[in-house]
C-alpha positions as CSV (number, residue, x, y, z in Angstrom):
1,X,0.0,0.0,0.0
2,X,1.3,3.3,-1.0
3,X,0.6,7.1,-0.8
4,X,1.7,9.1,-3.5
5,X,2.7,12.8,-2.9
6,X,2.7,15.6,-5.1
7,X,4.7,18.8,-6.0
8,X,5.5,20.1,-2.4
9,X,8.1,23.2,-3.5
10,X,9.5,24.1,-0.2
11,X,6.2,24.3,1.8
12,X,7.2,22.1,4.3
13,X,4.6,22.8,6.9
14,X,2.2,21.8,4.3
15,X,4.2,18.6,3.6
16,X,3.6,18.0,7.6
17,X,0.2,18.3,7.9
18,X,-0.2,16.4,4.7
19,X,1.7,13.6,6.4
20,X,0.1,13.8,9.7
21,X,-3.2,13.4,7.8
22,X,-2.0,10.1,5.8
23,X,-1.0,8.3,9.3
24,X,2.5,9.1,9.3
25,X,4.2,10.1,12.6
26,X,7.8,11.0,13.6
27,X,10.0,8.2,15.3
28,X,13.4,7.2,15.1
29,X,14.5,10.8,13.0
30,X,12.1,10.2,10.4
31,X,8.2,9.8,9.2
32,X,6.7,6.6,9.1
33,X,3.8,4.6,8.6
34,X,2.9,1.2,10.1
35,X,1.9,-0.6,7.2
36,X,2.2,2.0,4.1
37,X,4.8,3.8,2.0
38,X,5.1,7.3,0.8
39,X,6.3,7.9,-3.0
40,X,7.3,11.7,-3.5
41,X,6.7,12.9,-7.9
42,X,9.3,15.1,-7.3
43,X,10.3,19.2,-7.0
44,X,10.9,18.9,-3.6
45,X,12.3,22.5,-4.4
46,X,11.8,25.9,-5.4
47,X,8.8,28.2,-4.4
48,X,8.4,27.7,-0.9
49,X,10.1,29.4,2.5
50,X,11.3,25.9,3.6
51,X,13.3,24.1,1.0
52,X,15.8,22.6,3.9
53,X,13.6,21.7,5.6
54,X,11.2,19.8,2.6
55,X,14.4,18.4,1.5
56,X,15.4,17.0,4.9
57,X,12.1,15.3,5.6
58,X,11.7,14.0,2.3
59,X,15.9,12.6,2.3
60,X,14.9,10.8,5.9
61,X,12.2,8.9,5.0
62,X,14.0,7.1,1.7
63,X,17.3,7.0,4.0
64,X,15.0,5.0,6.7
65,X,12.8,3.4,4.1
66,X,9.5,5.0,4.5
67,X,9.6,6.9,1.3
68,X,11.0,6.6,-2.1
69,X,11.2,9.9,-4.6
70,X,11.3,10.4,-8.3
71,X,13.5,13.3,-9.8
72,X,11.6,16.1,-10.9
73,X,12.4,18.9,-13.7
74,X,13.0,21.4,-10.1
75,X,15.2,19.1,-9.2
76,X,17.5,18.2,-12.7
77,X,17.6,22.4,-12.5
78,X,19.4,22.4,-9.6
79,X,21.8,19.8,-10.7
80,X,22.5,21.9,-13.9
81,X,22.9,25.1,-12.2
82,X,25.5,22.9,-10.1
83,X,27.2,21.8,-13.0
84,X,30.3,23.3,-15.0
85,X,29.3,23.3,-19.0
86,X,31.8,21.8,-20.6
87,X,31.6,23.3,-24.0
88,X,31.6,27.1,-22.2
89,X,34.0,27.6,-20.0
90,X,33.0,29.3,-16.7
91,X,29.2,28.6,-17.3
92,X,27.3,25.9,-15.8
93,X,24.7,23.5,-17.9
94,X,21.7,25.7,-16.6
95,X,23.1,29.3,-17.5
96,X,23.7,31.4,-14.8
97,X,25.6,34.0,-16.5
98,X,23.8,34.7,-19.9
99,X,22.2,37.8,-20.6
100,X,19.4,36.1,-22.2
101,X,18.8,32.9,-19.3
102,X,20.4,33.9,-16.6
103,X,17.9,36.2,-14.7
104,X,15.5,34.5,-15.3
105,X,17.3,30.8,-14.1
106,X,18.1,32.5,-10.9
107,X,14.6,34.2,-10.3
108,X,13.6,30.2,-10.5
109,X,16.1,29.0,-8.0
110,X,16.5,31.9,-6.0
111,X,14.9,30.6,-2.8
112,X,16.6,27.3,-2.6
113,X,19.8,29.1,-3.2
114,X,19.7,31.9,-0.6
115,X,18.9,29.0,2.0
116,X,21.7,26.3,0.9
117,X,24.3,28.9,0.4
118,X,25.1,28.7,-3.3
119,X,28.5,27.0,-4.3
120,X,28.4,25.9,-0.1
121,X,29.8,22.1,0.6
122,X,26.1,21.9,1.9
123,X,24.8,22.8,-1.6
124,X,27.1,20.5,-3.5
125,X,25.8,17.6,-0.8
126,X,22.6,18.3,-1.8
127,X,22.6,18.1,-5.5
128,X,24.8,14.9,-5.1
129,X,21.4,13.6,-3.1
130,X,19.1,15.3,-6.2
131,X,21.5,12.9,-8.6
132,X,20.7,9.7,-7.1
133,X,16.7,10.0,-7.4
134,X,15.5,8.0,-10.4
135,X,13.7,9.0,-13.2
136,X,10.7,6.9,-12.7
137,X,9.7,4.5,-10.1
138,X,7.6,0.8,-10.5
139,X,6.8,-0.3,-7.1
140,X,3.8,-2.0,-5.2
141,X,2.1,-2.1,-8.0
142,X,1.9,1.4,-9.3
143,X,4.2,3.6,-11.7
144,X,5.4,7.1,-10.7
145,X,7.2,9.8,-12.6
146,X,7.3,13.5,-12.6
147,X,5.5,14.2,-16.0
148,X,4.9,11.7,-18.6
149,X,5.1,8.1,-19.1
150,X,6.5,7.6,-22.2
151,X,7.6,3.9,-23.2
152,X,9.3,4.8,-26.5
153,X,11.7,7.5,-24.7
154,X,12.0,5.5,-22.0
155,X,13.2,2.0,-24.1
156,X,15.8,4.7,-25.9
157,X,16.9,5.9,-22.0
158,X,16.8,2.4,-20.7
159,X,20.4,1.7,-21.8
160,X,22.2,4.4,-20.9
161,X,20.9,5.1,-17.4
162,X,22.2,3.6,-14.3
163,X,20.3,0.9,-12.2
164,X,17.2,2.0,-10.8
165,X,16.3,4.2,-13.9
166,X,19.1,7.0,-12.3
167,X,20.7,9.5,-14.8
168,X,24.4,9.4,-15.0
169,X,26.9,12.3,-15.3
170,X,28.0,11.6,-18.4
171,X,24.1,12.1,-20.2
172,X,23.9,15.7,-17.8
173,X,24.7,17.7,-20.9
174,X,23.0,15.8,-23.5
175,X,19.7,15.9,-20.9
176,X,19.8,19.8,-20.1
177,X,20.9,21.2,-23.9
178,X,18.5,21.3,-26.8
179,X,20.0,20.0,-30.1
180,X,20.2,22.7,-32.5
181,X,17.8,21.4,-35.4
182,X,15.3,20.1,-32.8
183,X,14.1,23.3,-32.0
184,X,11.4,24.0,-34.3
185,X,10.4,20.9,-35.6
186,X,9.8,17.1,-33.9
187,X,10.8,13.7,-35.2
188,X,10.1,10.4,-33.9
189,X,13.5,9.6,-33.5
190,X,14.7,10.1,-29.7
191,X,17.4,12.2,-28.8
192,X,18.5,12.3,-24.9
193,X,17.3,15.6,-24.3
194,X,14.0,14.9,-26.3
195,X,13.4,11.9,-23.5
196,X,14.2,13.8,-20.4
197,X,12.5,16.8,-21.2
198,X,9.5,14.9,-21.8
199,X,9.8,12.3,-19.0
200,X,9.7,15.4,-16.7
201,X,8.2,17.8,-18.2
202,X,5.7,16.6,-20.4
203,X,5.3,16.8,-24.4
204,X,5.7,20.4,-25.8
205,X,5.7,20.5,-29.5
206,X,6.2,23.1,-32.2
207,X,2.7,24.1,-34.0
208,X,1.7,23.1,-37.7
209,X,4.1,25.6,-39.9
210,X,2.1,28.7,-39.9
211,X,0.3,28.2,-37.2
212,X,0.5,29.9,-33.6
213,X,-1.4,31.2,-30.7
214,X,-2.1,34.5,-28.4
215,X,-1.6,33.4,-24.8
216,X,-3.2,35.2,-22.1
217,X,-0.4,37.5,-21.4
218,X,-0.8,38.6,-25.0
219,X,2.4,37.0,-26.2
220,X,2.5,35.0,-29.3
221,X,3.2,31.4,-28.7
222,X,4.7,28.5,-31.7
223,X,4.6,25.7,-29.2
224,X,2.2,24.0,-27.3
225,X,2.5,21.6,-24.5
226,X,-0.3,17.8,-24.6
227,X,-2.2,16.0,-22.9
228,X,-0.1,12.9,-23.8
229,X,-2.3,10.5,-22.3
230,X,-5.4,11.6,-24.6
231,X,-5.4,9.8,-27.6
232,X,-9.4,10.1,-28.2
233,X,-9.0,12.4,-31.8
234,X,-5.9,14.0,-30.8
235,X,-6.2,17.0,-32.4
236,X,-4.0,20.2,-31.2
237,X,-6.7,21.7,-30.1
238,X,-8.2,19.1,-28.0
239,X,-5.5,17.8,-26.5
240,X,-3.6,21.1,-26.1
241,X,-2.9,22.0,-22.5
242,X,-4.3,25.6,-22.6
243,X,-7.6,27.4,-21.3
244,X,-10.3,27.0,-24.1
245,X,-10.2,30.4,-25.2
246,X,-6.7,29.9,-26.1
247,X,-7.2,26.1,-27.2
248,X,-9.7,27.7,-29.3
249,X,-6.9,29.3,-31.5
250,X,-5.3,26.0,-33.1
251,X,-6.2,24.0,-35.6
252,X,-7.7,20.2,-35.9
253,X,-4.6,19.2,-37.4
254,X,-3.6,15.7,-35.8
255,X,-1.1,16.0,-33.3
256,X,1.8,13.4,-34.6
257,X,1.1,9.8,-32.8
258,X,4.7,9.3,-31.1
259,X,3.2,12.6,-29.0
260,X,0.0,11.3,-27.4
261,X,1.0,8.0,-27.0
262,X,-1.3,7.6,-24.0
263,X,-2.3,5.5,-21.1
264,X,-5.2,2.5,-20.7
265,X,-5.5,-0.7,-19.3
266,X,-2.1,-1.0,-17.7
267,X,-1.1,-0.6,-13.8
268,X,-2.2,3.2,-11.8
269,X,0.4,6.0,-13.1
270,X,0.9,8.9,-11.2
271,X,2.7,12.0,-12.0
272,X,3.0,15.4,-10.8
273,X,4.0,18.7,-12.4
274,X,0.9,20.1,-14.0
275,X,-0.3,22.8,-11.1
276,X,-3.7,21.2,-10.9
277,X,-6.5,23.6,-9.1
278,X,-9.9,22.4,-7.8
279,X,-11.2,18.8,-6.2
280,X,-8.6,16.0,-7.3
281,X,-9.7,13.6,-9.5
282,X,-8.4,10.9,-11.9
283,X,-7.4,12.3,-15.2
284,X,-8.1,8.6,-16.3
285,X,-8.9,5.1,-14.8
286,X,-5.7,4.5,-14.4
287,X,-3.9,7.8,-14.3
288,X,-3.9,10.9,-12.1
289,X,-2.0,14.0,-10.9
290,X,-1.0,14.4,-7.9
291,X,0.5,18.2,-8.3
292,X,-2.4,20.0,-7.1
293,X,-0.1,23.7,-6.8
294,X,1.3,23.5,-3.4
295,X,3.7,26.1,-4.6
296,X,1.1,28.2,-5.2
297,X,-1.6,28.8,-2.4
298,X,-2.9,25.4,-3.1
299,X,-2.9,22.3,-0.5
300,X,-0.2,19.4,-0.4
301,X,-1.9,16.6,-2.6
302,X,-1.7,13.0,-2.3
303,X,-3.4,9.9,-3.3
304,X,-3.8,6.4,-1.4
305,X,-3.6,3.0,-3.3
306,X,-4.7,-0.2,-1.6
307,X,-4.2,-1.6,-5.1
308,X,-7.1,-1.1,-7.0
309,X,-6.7,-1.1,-10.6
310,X,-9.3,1.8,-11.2
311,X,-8.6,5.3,-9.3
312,X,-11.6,7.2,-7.7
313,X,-12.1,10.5,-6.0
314,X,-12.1,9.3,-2.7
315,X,-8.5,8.4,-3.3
316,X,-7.0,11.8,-2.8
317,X,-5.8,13.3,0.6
318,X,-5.0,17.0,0.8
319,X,-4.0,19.2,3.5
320,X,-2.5,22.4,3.6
């Protein structure tokens, strides 16, 4: 039996309450549960007043065995910022020092960084923690990743990753930089950036040639993110993750099939990352979101499997 926890980005008092709710009390330097165990989507970080301290309970648990954790994209970003570029000297993977990124990568990570004391031994301990998280978790009967479950990128990934799905050093460039000539187009064939951006951060894609959208901040937008796991007439517009009056814009042109390539009949998914608002429910029989924007006046979301193969309302625990 496990409880799967969503996005908590540094609000660790909600994280407590949340816990406290599910059964789970302090003993031994860590929370645990008598009979149950807790399975964190990831971005543990950023957002929050307490990213120690949501890192610290979190790191206990899986150190005593109550908890296990997935990587999120949050978490990845702190690895790059941590991480020299080796094709720019004196820059790191996620820019710090670019007049075009860098603002706006700090703004991101600003919180974390002003409590671990960027550069610090303590920082550097920390992302070393952030690299042993796996990509994707399949355990008691449920799967668990950050933001899609995608079995063609993750066959590709299989090979190269360390055991228990983990990302090794050597792929941290290849996952964080966007090949040149992928930019405005998408292929079917892989790349390793292609996989991890999608595995934790879902399926953006460029629009039809032509085609584009006014979001509501008035900017012009040429890509648009999918509900990958929506393969009833996946057409941009109905799978496109936007408000309808802005999903209203595209076209009914098929979204290409190595996109959606959905989720049915196989064991409960869960995933985080989308900022859900409102009641929790299933996104499918089998698959739900846990995020429901803890980071962002909205409670710390969970949901409890006993091991039934269909999801239901009543499933989700939120506090906070």
């Amino acid at each position: 039996m496990v409880d799967v926890i969503g996005d908590i980005h540094g609000y660790a008092d909600k994280l407590r309450a949340l816990l406290a709710k599910l059964g789970y009390q302090q003993s031994a330097g860590a929370y645990r549960h008598p009979s149950r165990t807790a399975i964190f989507v990831g971005d543990l970080i950023d957002g929050g007043p307490q990213q120690l301290e949501t890192v610290g309970i979190v790191r206990a648990m899986v150190d005593a065995g109550s908890a296990k954790a997935v990587m999120g994209n949050h978490e990845l970003n702190a690895v790059a910022w941590a991480t020299l570029d080796p094709a720019n000297p004196g820059e790191f993977l996620r820019q710090r020092f670019s007049e075009k990124w860098g603002e706006k990568n700090r703004r991101q990570h600003e919180k974390f960084l002003a409590e671990v004391g960027e550069d610090s031994e303590r920082h550097r301990e920390i992302v070393a923690w952030f690299k042993t998280l796996p990509l994707w978790i399949e355990d008691g009967g449920v799967r668990v990743i950050h933001a899609c479950w995608h079995p063609g990128f993750m066959s590709y990934l299989r090979p190269m990753l360390y055991p228990g799905n983990r990302l090794p050093d050597h792929l941290l460039e290849a996952a964080t930089r966007e090949p040149e000539d992928e930019l405005e187009r998408d292929t079917p064939e892989p790349s390793v950036f292609k996989a991890v951006e999608a595995l934790l951060k879902g399926v953006e894609t460029p629009l039809p040639p032509g085609q584009s959208f006014i979001d509501a901040r008035g900017f012009k937008r040429t890509r648009v993110r999918v509900r990958w796991w929506s393969t009833e007439n996946p057409t941009f517009r109905n799978v496109a993750m936007l408000p309808p009056e802005e999903a209203a814009q595209l076209s009914d042109a098929k979204v290409p099939s190595h996109l959606v390539p959905g989720y049915s009949n196989a064991p409960p998914l869960f995933v985080g990352h989308y900022w859900m608002t409102g009641r929790p429910v299933p996104l499918a029989p089998q698959f739900a979101c846990v995020d429901y924007s803890a980071g962002r006046g909205g409670p710390a979301t969970a949901y409890r499997c006993d091991g039934e193969s269909r999801l239901v309302e009543d499933g989700f625990v939120s506090a906070g």
